[in-house]
Structures are given as C-alpha cells and as structure tokens.
PyMOL Python script that loads the backbone (N, CA, C, O; Angstrom):
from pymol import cmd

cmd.read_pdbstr("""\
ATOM      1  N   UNK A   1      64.696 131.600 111.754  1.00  0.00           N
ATOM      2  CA  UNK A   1      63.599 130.646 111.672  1.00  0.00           C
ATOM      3  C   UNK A   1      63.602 130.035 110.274  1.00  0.00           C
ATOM      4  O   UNK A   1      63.741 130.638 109.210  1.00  0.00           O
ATOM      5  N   UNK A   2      63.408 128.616 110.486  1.00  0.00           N
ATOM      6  CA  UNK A   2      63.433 128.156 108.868  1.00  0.00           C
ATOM      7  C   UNK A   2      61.875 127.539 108.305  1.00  0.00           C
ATOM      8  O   UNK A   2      61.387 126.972 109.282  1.00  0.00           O
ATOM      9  N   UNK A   3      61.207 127.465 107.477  1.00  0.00           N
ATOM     10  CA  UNK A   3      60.226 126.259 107.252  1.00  0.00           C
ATOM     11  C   UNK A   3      60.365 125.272 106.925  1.00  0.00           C
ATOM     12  O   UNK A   3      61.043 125.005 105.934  1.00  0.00           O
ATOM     13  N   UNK A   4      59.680 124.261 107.755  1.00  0.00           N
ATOM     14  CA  UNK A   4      60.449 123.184 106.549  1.00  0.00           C
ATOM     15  C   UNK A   4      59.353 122.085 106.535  1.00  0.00           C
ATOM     16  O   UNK A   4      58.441 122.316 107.329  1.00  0.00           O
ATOM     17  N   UNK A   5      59.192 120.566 105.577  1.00  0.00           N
ATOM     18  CA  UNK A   5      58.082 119.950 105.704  1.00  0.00           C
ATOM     19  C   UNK A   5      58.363 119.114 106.078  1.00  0.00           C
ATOM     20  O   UNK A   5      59.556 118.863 105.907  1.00  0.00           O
ATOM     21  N   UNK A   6      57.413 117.930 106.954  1.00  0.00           N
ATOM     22  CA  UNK A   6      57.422 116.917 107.380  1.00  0.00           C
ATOM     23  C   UNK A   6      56.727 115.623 106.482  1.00  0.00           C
ATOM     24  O   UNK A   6      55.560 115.429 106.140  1.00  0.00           O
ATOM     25  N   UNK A   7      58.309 114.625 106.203  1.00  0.00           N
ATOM     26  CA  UNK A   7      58.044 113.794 105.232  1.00  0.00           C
ATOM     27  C   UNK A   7      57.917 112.454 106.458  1.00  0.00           C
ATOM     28  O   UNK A   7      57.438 111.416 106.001  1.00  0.00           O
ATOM     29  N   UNK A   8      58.246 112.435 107.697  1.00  0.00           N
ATOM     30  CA  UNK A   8      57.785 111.301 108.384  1.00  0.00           C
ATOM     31  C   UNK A   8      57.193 111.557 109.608  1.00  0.00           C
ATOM     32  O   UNK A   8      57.414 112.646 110.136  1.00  0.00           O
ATOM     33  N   UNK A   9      56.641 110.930 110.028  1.00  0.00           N
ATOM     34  CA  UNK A   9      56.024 111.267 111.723  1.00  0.00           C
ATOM     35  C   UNK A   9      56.498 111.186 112.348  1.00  0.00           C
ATOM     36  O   UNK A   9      57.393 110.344 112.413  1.00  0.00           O
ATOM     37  N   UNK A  10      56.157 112.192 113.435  1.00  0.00           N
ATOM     38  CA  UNK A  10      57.600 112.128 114.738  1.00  0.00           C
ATOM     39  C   UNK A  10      56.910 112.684 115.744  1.00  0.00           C
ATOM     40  O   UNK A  10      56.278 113.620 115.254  1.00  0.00           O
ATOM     41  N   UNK A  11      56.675 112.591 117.022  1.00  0.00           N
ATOM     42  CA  UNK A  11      56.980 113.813 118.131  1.00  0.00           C
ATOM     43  C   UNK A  11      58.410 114.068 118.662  1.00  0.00           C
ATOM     44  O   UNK A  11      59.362 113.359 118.986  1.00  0.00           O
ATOM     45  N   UNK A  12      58.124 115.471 118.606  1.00  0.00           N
ATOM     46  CA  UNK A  12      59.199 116.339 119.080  1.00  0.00           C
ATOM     47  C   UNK A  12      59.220 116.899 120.534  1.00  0.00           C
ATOM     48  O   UNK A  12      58.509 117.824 120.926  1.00  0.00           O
ATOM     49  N   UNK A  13      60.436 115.986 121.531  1.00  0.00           N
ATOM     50  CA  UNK A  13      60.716 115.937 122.855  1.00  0.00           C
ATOM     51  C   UNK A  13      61.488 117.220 122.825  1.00  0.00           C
ATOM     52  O   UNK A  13      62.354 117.284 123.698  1.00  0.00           O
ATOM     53  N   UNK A  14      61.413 117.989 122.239  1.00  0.00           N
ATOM     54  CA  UNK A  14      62.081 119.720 122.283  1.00  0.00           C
ATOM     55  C   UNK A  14      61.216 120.779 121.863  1.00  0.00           C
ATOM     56  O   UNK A  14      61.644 121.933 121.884  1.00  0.00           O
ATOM     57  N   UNK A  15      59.808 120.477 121.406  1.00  0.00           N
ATOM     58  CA  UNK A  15      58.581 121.380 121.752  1.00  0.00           C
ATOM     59  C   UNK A  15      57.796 120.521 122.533  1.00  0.00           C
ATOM     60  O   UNK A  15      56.684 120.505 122.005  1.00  0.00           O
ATOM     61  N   UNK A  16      57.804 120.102 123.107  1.00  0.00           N
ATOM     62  CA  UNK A  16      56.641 119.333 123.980  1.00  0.00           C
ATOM     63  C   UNK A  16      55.935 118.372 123.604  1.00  0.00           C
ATOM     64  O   UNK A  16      54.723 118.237 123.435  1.00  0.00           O
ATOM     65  N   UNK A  17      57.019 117.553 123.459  1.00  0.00           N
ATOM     66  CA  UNK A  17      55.914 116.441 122.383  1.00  0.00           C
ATOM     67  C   UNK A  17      54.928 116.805 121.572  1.00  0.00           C
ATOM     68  O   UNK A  17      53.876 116.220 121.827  1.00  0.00           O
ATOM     69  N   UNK A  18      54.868 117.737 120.476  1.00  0.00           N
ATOM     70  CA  UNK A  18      53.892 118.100 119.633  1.00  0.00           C
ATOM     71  C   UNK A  18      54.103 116.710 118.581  1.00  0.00           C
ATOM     72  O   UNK A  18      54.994 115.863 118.526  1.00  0.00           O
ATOM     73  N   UNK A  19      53.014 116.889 117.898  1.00  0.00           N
ATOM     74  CA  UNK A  19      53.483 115.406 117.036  1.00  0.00           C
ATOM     75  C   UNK A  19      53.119 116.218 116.073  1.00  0.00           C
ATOM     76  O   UNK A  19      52.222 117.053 116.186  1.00  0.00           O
ATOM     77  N   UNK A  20      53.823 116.013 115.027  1.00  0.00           N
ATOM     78  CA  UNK A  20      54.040 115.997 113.657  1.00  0.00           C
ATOM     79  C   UNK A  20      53.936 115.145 112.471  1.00  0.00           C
ATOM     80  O   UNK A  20      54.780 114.261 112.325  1.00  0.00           O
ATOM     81  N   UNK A  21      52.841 115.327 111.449  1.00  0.00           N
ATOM     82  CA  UNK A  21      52.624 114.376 110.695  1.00  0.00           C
ATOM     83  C   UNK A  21      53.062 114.358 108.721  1.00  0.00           C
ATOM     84  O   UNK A  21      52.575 115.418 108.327  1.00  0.00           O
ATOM     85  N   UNK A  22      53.481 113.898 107.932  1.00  0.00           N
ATOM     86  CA  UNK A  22      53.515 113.951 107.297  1.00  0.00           C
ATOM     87  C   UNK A  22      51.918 114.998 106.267  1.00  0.00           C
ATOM     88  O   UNK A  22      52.063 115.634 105.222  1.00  0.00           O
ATOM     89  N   UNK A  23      50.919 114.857 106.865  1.00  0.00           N
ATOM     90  CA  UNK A  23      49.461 115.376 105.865  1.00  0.00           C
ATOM     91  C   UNK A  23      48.541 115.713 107.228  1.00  0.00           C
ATOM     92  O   UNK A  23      48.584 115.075 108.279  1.00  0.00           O
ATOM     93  N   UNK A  24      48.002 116.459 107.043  1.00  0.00           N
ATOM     94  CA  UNK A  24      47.422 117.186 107.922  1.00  0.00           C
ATOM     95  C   UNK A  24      47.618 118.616 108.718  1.00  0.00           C
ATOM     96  O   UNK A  24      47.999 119.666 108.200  1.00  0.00           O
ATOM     97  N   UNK A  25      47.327 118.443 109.870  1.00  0.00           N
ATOM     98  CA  UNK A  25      47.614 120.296 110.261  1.00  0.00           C
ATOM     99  C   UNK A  25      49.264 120.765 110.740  1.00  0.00           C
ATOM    100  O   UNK A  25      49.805 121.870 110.796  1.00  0.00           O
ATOM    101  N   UNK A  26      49.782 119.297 111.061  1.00  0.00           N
ATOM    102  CA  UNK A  26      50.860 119.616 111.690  1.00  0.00           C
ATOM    103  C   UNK A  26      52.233 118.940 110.914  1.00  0.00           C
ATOM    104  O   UNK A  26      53.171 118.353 111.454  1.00  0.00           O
ATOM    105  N   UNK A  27      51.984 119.281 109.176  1.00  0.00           N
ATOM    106  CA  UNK A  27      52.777 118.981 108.524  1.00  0.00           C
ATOM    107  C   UNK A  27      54.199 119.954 108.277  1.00  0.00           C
ATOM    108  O   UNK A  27      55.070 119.578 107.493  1.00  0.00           O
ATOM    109  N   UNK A  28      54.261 120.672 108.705  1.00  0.00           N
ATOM    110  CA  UNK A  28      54.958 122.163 108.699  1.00  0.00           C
ATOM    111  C   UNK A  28      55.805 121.698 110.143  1.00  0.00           C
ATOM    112  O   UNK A  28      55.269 121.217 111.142  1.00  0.00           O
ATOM    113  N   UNK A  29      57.262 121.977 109.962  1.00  0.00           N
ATOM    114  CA  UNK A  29      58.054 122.111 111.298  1.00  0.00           C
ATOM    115  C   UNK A  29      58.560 123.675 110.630  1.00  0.00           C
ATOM    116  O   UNK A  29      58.755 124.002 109.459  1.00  0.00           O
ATOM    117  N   UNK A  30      58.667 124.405 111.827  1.00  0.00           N
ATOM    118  CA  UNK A  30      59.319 126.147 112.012  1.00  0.00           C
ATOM    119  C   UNK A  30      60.051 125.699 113.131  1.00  0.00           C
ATOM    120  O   UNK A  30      59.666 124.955 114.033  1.00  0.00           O
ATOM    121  N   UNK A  31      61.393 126.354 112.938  1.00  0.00           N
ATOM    122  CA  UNK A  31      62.245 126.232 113.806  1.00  0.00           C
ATOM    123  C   UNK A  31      63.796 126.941 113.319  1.00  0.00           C
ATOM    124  O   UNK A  31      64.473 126.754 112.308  1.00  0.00           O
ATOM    125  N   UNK A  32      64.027 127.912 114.636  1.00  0.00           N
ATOM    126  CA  UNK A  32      65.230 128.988 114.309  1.00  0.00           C
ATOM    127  C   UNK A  32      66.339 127.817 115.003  1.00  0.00           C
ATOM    128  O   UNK A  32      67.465 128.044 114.561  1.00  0.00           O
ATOM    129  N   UNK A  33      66.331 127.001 115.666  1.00  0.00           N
ATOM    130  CA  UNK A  33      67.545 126.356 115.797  1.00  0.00           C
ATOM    131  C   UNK A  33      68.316 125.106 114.783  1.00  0.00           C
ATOM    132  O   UNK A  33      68.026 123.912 114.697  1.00  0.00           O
ATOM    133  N   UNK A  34      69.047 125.640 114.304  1.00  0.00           N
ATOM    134  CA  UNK A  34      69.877 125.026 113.066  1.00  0.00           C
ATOM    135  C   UNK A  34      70.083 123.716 113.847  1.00  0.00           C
ATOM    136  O   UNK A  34      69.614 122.616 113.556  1.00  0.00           O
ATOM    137  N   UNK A  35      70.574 123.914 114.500  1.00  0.00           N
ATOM    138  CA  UNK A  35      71.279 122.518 115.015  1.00  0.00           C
ATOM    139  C   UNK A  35      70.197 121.254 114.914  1.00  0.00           C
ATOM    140  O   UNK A  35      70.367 120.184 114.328  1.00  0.00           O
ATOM    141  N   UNK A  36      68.953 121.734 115.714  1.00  0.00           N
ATOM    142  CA  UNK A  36      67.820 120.494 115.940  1.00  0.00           C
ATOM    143  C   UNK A  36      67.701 120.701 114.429  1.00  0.00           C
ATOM    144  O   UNK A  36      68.246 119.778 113.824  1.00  0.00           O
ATOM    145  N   UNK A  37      67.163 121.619 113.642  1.00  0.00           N
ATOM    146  CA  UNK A  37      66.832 121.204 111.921  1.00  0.00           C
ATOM    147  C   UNK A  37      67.808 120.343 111.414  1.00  0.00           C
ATOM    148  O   UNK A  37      67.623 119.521 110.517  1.00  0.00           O
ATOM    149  N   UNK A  38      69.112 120.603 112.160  1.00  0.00           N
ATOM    150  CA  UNK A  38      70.052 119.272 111.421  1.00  0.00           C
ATOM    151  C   UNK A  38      69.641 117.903 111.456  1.00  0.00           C
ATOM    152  O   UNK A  38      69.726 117.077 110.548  1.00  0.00           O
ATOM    153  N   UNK A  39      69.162 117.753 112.666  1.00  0.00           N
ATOM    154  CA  UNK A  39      69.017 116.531 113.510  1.00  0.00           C
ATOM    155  C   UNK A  39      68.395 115.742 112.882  1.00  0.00           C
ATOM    156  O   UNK A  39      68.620 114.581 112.540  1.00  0.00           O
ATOM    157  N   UNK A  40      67.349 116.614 112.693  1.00  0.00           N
ATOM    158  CA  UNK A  40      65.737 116.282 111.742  1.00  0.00           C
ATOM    159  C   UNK A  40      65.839 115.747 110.362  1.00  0.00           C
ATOM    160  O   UNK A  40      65.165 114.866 109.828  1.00  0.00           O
ATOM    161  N   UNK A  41      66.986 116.579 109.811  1.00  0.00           N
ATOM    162  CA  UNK A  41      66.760 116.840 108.545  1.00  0.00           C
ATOM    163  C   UNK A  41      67.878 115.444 108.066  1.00  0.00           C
ATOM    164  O   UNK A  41      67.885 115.081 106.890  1.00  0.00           O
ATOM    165  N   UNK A  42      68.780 114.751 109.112  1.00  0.00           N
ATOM    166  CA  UNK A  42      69.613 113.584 108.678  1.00  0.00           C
ATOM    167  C   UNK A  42      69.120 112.838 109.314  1.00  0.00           C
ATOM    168  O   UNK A  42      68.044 113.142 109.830  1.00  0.00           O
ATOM    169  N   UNK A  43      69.621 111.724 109.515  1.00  0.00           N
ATOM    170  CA  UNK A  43      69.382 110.023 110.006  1.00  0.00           C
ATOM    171  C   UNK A  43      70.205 109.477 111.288  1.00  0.00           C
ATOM    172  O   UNK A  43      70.468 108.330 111.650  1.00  0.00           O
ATOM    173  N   UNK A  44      70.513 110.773 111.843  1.00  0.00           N
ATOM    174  CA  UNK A  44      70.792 110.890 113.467  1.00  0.00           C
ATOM    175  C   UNK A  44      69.931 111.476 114.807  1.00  0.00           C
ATOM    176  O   UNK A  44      69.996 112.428 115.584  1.00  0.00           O
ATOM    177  N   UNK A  45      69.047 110.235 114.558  1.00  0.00           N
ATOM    178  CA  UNK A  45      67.862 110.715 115.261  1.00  0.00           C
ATOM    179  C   UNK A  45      67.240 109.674 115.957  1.00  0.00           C
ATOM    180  O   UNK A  45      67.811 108.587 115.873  1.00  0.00           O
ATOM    181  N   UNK A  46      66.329 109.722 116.548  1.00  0.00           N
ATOM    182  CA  UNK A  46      65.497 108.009 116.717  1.00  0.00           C
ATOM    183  C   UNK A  46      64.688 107.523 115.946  1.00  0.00           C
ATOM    184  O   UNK A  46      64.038 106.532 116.278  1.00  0.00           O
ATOM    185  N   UNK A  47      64.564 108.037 114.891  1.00  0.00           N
ATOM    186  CA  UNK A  47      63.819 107.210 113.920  1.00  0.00           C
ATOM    187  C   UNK A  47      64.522 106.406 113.084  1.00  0.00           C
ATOM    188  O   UNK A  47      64.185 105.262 112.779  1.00  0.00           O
ATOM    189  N   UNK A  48      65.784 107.150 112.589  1.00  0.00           N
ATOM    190  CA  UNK A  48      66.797 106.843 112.120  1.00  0.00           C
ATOM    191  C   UNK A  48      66.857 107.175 110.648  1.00  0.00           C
ATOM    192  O   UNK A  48      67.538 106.546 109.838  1.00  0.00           O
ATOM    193  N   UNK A  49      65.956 108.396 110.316  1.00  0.00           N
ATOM    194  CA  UNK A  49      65.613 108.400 108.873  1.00  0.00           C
ATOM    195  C   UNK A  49      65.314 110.126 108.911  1.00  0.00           C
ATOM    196  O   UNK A  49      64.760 110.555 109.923  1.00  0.00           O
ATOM    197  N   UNK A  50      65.581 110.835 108.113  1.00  0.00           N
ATOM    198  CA  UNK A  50      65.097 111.914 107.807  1.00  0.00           C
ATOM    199  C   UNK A  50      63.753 112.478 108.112  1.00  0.00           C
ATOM    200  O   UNK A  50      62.799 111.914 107.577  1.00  0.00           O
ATOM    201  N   UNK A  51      63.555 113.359 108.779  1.00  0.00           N
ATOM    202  CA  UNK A  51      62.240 113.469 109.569  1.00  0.00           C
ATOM    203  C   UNK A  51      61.018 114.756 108.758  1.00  0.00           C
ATOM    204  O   UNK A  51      59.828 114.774 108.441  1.00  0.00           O
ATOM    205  N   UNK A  52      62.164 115.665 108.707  1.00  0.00           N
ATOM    206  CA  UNK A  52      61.935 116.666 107.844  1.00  0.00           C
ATOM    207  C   UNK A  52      63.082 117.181 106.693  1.00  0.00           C
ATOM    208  O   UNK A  52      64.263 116.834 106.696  1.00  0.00           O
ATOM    209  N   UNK A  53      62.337 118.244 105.546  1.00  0.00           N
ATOM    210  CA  UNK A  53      63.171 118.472 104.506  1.00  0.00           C
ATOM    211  C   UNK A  53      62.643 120.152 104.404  1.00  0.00           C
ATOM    212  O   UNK A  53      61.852 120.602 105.232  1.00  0.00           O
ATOM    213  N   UNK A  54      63.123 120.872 103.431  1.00  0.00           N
ATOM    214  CA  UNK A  54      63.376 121.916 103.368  1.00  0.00           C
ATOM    215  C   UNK A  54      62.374 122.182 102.534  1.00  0.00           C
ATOM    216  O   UNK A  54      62.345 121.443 101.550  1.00  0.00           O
ATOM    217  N   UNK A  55      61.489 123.046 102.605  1.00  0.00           N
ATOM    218  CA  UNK A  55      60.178 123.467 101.361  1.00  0.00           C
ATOM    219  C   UNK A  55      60.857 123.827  99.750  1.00  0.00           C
ATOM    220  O   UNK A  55      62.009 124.175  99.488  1.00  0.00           O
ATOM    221  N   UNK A  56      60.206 123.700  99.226  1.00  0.00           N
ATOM    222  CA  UNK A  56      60.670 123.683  97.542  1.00  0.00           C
ATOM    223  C   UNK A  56      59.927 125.173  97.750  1.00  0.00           C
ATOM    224  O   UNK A  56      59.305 125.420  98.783  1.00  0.00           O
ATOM    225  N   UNK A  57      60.047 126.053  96.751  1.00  0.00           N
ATOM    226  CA  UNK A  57      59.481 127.722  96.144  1.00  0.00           C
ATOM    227  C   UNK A  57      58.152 127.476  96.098  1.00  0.00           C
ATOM    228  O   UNK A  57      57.327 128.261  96.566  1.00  0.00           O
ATOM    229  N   UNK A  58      57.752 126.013  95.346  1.00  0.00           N
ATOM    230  CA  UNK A  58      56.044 126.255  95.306  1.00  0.00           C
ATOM    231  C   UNK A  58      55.299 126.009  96.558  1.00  0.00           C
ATOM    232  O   UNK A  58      54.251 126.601  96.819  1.00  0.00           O
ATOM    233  N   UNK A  59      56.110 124.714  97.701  1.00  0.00           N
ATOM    234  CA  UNK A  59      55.366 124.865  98.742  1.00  0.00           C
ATOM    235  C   UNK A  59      55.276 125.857  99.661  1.00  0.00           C
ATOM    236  O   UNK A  59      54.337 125.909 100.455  1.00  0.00           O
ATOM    237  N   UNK A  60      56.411 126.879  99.628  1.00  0.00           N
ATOM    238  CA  UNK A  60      56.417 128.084 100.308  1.00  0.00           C
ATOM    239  C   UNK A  60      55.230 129.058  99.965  1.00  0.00           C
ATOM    240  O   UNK A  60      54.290 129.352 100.704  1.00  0.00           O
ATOM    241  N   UNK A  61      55.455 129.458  98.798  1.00  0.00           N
ATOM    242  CA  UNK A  61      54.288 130.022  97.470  1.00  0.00           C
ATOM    243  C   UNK A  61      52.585 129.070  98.424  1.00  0.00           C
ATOM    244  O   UNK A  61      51.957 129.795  99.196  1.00  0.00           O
ATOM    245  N   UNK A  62      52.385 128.485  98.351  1.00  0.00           N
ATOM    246  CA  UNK A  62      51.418 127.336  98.715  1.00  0.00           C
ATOM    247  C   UNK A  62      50.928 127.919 100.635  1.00  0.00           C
ATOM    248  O   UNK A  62      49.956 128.585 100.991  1.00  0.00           O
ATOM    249  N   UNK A  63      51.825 127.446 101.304  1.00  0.00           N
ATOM    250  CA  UNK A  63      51.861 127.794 102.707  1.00  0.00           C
ATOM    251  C   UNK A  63      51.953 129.189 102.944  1.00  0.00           C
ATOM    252  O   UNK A  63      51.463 129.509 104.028  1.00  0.00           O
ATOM    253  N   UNK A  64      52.442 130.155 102.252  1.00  0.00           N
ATOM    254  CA  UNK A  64      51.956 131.793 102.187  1.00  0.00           C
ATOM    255  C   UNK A  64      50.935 131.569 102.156  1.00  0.00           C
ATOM    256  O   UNK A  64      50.507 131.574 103.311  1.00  0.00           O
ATOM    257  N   UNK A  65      49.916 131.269 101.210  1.00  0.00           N
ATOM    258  CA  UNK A  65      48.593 131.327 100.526  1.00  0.00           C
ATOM    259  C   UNK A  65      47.903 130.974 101.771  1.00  0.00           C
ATOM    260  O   UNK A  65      47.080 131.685 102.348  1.00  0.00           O
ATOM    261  N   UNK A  66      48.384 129.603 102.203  1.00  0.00           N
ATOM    262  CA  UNK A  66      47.117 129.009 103.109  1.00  0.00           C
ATOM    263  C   UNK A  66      47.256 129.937 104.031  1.00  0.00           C
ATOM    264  O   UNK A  66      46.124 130.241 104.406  1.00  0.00           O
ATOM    265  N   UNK A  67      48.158 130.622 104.664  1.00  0.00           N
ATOM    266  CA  UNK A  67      48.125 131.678 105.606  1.00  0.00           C
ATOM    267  C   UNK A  67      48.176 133.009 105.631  1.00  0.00           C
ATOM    268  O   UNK A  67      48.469 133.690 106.613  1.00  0.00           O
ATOM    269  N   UNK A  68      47.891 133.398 104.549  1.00  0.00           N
ATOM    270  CA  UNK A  68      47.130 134.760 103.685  1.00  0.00           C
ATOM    271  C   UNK A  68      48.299 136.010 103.663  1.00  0.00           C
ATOM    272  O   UNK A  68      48.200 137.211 103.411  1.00  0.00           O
ATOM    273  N   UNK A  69      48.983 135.497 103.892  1.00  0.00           N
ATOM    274  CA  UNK A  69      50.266 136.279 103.531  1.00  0.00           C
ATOM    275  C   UNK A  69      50.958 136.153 102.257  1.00  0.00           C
ATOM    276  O   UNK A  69      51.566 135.237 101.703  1.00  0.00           O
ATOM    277  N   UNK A  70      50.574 137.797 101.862  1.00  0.00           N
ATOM    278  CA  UNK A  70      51.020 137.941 100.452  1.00  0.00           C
ATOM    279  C   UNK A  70      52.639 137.939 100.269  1.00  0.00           C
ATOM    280  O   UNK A  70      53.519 138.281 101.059  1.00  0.00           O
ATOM    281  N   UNK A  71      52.705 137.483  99.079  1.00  0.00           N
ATOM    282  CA  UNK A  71      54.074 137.236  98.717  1.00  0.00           C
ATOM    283  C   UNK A  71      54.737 137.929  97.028  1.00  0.00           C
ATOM    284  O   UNK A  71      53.850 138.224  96.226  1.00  0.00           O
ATOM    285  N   UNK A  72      56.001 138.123  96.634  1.00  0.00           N
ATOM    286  CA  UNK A  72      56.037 137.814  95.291  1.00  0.00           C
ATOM    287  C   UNK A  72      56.506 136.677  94.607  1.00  0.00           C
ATOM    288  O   UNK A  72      57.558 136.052  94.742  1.00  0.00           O
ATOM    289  N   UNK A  73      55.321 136.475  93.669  1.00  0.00           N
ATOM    290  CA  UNK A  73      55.382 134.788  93.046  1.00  0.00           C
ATOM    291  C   UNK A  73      56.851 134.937  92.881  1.00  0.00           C
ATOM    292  O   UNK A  73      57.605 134.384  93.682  1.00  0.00           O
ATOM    293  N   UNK A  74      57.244 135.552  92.031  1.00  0.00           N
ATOM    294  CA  UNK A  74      59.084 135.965  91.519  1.00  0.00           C
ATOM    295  C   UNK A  74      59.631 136.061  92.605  1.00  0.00           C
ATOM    296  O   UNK A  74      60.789 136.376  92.328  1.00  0.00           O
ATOM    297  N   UNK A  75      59.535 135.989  93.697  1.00  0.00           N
ATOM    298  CA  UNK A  75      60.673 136.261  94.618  1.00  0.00           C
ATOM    299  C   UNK A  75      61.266 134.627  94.588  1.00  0.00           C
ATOM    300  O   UNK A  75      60.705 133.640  94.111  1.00  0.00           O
ATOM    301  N   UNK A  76      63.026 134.747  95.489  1.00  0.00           N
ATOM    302  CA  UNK A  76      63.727 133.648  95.769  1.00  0.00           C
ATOM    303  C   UNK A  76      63.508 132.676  96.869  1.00  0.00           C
ATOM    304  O   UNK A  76      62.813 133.061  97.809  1.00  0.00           O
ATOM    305  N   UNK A  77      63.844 131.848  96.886  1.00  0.00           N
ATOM    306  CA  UNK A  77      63.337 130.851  97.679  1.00  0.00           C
ATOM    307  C   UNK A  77      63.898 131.443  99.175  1.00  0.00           C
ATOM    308  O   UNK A  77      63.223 131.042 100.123  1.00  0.00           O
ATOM    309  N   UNK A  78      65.069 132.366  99.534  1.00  0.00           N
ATOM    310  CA  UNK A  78      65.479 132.871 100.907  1.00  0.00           C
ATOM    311  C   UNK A  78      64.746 134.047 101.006  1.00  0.00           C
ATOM    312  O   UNK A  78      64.454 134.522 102.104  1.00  0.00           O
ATOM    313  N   UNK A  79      64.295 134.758  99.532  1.00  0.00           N
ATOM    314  CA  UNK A  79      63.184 135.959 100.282  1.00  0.00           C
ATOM    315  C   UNK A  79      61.887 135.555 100.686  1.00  0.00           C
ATOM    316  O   UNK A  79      61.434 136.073 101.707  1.00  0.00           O
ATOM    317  N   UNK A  80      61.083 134.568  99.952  1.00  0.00           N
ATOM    318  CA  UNK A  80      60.407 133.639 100.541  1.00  0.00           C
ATOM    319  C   UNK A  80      60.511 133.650 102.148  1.00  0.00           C
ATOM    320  O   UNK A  80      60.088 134.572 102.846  1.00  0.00           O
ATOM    321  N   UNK A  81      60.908 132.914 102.451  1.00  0.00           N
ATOM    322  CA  UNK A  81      61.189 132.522 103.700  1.00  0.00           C
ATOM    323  C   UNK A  81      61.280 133.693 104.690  1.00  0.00           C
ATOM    324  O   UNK A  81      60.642 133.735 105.742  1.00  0.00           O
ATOM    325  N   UNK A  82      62.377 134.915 104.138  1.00  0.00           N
ATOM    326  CA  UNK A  82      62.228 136.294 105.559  1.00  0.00           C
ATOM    327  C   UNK A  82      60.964 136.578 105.363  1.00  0.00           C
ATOM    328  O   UNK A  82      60.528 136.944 106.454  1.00  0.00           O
ATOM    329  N   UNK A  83      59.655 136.630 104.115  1.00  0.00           N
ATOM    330  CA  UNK A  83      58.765 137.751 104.152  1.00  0.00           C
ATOM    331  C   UNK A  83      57.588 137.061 105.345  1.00  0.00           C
ATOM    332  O   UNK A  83      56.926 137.566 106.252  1.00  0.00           O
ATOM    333  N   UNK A  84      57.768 135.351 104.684  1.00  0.00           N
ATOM    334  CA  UNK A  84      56.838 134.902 105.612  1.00  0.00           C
ATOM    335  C   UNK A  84      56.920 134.532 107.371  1.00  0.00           C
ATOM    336  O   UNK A  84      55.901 134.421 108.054  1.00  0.00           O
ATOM    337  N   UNK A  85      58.127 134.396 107.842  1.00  0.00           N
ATOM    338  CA  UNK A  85      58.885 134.380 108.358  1.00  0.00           C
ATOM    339  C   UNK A  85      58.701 136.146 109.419  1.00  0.00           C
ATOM    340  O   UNK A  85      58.905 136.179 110.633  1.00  0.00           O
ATOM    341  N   UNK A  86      58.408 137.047 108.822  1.00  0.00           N
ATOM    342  CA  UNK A  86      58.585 138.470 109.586  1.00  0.00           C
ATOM    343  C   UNK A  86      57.038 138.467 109.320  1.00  0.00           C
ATOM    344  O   UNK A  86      56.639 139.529 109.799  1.00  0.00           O
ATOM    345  N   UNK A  87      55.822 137.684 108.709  1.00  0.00           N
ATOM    346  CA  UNK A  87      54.937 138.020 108.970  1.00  0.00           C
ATOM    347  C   UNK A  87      54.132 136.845 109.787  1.00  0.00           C
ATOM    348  O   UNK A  87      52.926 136.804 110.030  1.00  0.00           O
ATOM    349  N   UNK A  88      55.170 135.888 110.146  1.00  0.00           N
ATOM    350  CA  UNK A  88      54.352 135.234 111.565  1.00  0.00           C
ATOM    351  C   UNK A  88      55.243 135.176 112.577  1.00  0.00           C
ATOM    352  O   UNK A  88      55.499 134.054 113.012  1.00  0.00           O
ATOM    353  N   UNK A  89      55.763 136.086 113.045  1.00  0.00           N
ATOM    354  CA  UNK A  89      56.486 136.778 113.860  1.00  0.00           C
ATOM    355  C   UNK A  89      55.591 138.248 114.457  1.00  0.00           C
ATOM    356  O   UNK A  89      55.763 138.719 115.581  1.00  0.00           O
ATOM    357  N   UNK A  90      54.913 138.640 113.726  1.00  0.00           N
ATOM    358  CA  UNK A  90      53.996 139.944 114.103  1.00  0.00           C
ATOM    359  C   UNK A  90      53.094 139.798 115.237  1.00  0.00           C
ATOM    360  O   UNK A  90      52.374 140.737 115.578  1.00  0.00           O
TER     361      UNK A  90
END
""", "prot")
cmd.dss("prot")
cmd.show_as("cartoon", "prot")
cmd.util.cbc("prot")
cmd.orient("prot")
C-alpha cells in the first residue's frame, strides 16, 4: 500500500468512481497496486497530466497526526509509510 497526494481532480473508474480532490476530505489516494499509482502518478491517463504524487516526510508526519497514529518524527520516509500503513490495516 502506498500514500500518496492528490494534486488534481479526478474520479477513479477502479474504486468506484470515488472522486478525489486536490483539498478537502478526499485529498489522500492509498493504493497497493503499483501499476494504477503509475498511471496516476504520469500523464498516461485521461486527464493527461499527473493526478497524484508521492507524500513528502512532513505530509506523512501531518496525515499520521490527523489520524492519531503515533509515529517517530526521526523515522524515514519508507518507515513512515509501513507504521502508518499496518495501522490502517488493523
């Protein structure tokens, strides 16, 4: 599973048309399939533009917080990702 953020708006015809917005609740795409994060993440798509990007350490740090899962500030940007990652999986 990866996190990652949404820098343009999109619905996604591979969760059910959820729509996804750059600001708001559904700024966050999670998703364990590499392939569609590829999709997303280049300009082979129907938008034709990068849809989503990969969280930086502080927005991870940030999105722990908002979802009360403790973290270490010092940890790496891939331990990041398993701790929060195995704790919304529970």
């Amino acid at each position: 599973m990866t996190i990652h953020k949404v820098i343009h708006g999109f619905s996604d015809k591979e969760d059910g048309m959820k729509v996804y917005k750059p600001k708001g609740v559904n700024n966050i795409y999670i998703s364990s399939d590499e392939e569609r994060n590829a999709v997303l993440q280049g300009s082979d798509n129907n938008i034709g533009k990068p849809l989503i990007k990969p969280m930086t350490k502080s927005e991870l740090l940030a999105f722990a917080e908002s979802q009360g899962i403790e973290v270490d500030k010092k940890a790496k940007v891939a331990e990041l990702h398993e701790v929060i990652e195995g704790e919304m999986n529970d």
